[in-house]
Each structure stands twice: as C-alpha cells, then as structure tokens.
C-alpha positions in Angstrom: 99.8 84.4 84.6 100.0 82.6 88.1 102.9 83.6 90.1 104.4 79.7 89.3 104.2 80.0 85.7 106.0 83.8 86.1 108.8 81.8 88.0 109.0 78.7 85.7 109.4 81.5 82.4 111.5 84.0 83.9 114.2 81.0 84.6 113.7 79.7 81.3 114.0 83.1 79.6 117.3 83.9 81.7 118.6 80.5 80.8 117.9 81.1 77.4 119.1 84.4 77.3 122.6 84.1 78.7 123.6 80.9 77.3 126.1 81.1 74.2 125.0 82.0 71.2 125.3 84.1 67.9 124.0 87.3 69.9 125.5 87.0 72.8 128.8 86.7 71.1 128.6 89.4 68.8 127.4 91.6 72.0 130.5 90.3 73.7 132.9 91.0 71.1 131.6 94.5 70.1 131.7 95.3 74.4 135.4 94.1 74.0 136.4 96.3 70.8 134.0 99.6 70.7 133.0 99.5 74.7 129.7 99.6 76.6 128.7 102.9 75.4 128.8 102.3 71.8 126.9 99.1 71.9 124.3 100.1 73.3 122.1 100.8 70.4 123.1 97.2 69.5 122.0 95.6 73.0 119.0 97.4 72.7 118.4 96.1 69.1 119.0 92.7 70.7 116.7 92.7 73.1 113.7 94.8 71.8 114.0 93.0 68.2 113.6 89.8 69.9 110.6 90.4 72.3 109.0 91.9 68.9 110.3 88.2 67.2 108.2 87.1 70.1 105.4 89.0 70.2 104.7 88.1 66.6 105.5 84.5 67.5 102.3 84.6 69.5 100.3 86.4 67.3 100.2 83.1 65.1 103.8 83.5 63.0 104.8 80.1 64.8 101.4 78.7 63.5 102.5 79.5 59.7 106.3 77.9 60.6 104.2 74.8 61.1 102.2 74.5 58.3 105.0 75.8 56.1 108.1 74.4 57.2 109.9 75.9 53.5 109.5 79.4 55.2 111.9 78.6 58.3 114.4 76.7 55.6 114.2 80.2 53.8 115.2 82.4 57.0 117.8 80.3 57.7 120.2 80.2 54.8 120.5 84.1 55.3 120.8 83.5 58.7 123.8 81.4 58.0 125.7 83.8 55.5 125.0 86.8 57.7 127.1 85.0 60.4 129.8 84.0 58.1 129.8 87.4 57.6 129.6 88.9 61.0 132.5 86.5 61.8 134.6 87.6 59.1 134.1 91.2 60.4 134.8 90.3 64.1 137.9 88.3 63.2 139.5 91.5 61.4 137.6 94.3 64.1 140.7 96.9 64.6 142.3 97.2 67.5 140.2 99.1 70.3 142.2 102.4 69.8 141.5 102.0 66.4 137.6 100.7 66.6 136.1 104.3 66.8 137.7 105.5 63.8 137.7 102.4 61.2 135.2 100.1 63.1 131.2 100.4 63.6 129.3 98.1 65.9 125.9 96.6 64.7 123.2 99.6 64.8 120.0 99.1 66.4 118.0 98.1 63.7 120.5 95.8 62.2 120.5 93.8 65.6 116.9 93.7 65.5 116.3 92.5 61.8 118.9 89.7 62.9 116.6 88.3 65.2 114.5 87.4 62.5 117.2 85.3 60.9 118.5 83.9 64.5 117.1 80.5 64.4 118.4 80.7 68.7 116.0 83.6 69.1 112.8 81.9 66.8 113.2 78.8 68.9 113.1 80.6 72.3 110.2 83.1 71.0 107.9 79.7 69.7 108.7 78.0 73.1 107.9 80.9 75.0 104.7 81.3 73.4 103.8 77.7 73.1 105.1 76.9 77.4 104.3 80.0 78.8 101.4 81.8 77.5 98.6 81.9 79.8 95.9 80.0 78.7 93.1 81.6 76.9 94.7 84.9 77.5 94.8 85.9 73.4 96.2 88.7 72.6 97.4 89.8 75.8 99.1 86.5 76.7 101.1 87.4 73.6 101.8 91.1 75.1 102.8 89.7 78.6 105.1 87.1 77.2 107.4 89.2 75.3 107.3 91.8 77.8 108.6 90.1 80.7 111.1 88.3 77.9 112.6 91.4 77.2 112.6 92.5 81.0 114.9 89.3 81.7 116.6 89.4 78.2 118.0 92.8 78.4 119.6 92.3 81.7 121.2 88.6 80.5 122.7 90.3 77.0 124.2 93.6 79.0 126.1 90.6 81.2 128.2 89.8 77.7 128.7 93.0 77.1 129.8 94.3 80.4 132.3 91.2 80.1 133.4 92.4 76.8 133.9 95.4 78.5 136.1 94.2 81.2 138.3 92.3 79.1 139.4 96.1 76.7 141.9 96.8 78.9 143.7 93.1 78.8 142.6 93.4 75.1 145.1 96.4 74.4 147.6 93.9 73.3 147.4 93.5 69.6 148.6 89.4 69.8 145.6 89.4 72.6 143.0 90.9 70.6 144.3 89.1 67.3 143.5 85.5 69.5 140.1 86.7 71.3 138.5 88.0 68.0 139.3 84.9 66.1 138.0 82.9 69.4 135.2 84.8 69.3 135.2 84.3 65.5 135.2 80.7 65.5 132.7 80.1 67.8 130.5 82.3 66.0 130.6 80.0 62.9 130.6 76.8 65.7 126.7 78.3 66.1 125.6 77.3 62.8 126.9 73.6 63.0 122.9 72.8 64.6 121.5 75.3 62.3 123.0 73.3 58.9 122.4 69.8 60.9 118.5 70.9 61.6 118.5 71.4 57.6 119.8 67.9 57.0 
C-alpha cells in the first residue's frame, strides 16, 4: 500500500469510525453508566468484531451481498430489533451506583456478533475493501486492510467511551441520567431511520 493510499484510508477509517452511530452510542452510554473499566471487553468486541467483519468483507463476503441482495435484507431486520432492543435497555440502565449490581454492559462477543448485523459497520468494511485494498494484493490486501482499520478504529470508539466516562460524575443525578439515557436512547432508534429507508 503506497504511503498515499495509507493516508487517504486511515482518514476515511477515523472518519468513519468516530462519526455517530449505533456502536458508538452504545459505547458511550455503557462509559457513562458501568465506566471505562467495565466496557472494555465491549470496546474490544467493537473494534476486533469489525476488522474480522472486514477481513471477511475482502475475502469475497461483499461479492455474495452483490449477487444476493436478499442476504443483506436478512441481516438487517435483526439488526433493526436488536437496536430496539438495546435502546430499550439503555433507556432503563440503573443509575451508575446501581449499574454494577443490576446492570451488565455488552460482553465481548456480543459486541462482535453485532457487527455482523450493523449495516454502519458492513458499509464501512465493503468500502474499505472495495477503495482501499491494494491492487492485486489478494489475500494480504484483505489482512492489511482490516488491520490498520482496527488500529484507527479502536482508538476512535475508546474516544466515546472515555466521554461516557467523563460525563458519570455530572450523571450522578437521577433527573440527569433519566434525560441522557433516553437521549442516548432515542438517537439509537434515530440510526435505523436510513437502515428501514435503504429497505424501501
């Protein structure tokens, strides 16, 4: 990969990757009501799920959305009741003195399997493999790809955590937390208004 190409996808894959969107929301609001430590497991899930997403992408998975464009519809509807649900859960998350005992932020695999239902995440794993892929490379191109994705991914979803983070302490309020989680919430289900359009 020439050293313009390297530029040119590491922008797009921070762009990508800190923009809004259904993980970088849920990372957010699991940093504001468990904390950094305890969401670890679910950043990593994040980011490691979706350079595998990507990896597989450009091993031909993003060939077989083409010819089968039924197989995407299918990963989407659960994709669209899984964030109903995740919003529903994030809306009632207990208070952060009460999150360790009666709350549970997304484990590693569960974050991972969720990239496969993300339609955000398939889109950036097909352009990434499409745009950026050196030429020729095979195999490899595929390996270097999600590799430097996850590099520059990793560091873009801690940012919404460590924000989460930031905002526990101003979040001890019960009216606060009440408002942010439903924010949080609502924008959450907000997400899937292109995913139901793309569908129509």
């Amino acid at each position: 990969m020439s050293q313009e190409l390297l530029t040119a996808f590491v922008t797009f894959a921070f762009v990508a990757s800190i923009t809004p969107g259904p993980n970088n929301l849920m990372l957010m609001a699991s940093g504001a009501n468990f904390g950094w430590q305890r969401t670890v497991p679910h950043l990593l899930g994040v980011s490691l799920g979706h350079g595998f997403l990507v990896l597989v992408l450009g091993l031909g998975l993003a060939q077989l959305f083409e010819a089968y464009p039924g197989v995407k519809t299918l990963l989407t509807l659960p994709c669209a009741a899984y964030l109903l649900w995740l919003a529903w859960k994030i809306a009632h998350a207990a208070p952060p003195e009460k999150a360790k005992a009666e709350g549970h932020p997304l484990t590693f695999l569960q974050a991972a399997a969720f990239q496969w239902v993300n339609p955000k995440a398939v889109y950036m794993g097909i352009t990434a493999q499409t745009t950026y892929a050196p030429q020729g490379a095979g195999w490899t191109g595929a390996i270097l790809v999600a590799a430097v994705f996850i590099c520059v991914n990793i560091v873009s979803v801690n940012t919404w955590v460590m924000g989460g983070t930031q905002l526990r302490r101003w979040l001890a309020h019960p009216t606060r937390l009440r408002v942010f989680n439903w924010t949080m919430a609502v924008l959450l289900v907000l997400t899937l208004v292109p995913i139901v359009m793309d569908l129509v």
